[in-house]
C-alpha positions in Angstrom: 9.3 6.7 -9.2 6.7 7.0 -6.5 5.1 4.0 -5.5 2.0 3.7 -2.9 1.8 0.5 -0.6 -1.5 -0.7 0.0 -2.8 -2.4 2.6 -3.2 -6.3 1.2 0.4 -5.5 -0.2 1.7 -4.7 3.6 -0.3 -7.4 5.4 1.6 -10.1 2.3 4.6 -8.0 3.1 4.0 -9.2 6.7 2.2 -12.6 6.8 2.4 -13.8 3.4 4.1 -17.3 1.9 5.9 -14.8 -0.5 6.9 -12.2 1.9 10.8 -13.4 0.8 9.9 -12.2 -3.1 8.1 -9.3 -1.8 11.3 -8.3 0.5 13.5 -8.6 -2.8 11.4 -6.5 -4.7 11.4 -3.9 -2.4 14.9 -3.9 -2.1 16.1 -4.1 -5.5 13.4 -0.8 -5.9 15.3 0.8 -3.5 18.7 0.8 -4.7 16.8 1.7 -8.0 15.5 5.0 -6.7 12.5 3.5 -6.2 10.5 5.6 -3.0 7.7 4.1 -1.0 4.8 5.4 0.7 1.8 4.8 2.3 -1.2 6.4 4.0 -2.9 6.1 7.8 -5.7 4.3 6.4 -3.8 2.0 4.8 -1.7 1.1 8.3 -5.6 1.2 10.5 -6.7 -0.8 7.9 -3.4 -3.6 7.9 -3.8 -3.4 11.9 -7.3 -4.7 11.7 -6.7 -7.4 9.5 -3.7 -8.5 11.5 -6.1 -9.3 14.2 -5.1 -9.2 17.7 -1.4 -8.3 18.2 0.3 -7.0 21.2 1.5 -3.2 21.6 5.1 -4.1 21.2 4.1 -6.0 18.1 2.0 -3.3 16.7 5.1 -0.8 17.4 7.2 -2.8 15.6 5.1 -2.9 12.3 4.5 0.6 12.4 8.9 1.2 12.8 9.4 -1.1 9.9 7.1 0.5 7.8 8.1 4.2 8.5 11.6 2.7 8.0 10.5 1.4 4.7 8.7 4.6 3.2 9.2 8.3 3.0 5.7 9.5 4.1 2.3 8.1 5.3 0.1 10.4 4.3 -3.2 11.3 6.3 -6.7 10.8 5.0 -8.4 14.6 4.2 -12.0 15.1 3.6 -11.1 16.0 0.1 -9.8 12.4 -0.1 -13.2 11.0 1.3 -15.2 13.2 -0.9 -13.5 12.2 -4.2 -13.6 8.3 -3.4 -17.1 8.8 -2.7 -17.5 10.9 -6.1 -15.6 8.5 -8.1 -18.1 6.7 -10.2 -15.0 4.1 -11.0 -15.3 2.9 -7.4 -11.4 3.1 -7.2 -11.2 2.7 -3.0 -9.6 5.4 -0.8 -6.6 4.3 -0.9 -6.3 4.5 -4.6 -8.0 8.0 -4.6 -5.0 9.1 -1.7 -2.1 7.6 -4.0 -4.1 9.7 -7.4 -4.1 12.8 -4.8 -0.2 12.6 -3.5 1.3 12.2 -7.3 2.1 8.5 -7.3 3.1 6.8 -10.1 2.6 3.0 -9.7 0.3 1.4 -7.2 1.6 -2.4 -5.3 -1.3 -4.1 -3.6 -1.7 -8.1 -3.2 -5.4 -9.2 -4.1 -7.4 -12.2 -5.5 -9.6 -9.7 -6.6 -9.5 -7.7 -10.1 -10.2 -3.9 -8.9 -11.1 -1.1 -10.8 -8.1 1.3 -11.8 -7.5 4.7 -13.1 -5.5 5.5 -16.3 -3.1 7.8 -14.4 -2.0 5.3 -12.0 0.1 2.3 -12.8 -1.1 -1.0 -10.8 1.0 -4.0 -10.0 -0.4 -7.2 -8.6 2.2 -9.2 -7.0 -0.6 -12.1 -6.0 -0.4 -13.7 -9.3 3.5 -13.0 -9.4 5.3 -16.3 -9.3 9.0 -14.4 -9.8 
């Protein structure tokens, strides 16, 4: 299985009080076969909410993550198009994940976001296991 990591998923992954579950989860997907990835957006958009961090700080993110998944996709202007053509307001990063064949989608949000049929979301903010 394919599964794209979004950027409030990675900044819990980083900063969260249940960075410990999210760890676990990862790791038991792993052994499972389980393969990560994430996009360039997601990781400008996770350095920005991070605030103000220093360079070695930022590097080391960036290795743990490229550690962690098998690709970070770019951003194409097919990718802007279709989120902007999208009448389900999906978000980019959703629309990159549709576009690169993923099969589940992990984010970490409050907020109840639109979704598309073809790709599985899981909210680990409600998650209490």
């Amino acid at each position: 299985m394919k599964v794209f990591l979004s950027t409030s998923f990675l900044e819990a992954l980083i900063q969260s009080d249940k960075k410990e579950i999210l760890k676990e989860n990862l790791f038991t997907g792993i052994t499972s076969h389980i393969r990560y990835f994430s996009s360039a957006y997601s990781l400008h958009m996770l350095f920005l909410s991070l605030g103000s961090l220093s360079l070695e700080q930022k590097r080391m993110v960036l290795r743990n993550i490229e550690d962690l998944t098998d690709s970070i996709f770019s951003v194409s202007m097919d990718e802007i198009r279709s989120e902007l053509l999208l009448v389900e307001g999906l978000g980019l990063e959703q629309v990159i994940a549709l576009n690169q064949g993923m099969d589940e989608f992990y984010e970490f949000s409050k907020l109840e976001k639109p979704t598309h049929p073809l790709l599985k979301m899981r909210n680990f903010f409600g998650e209490t296991k």
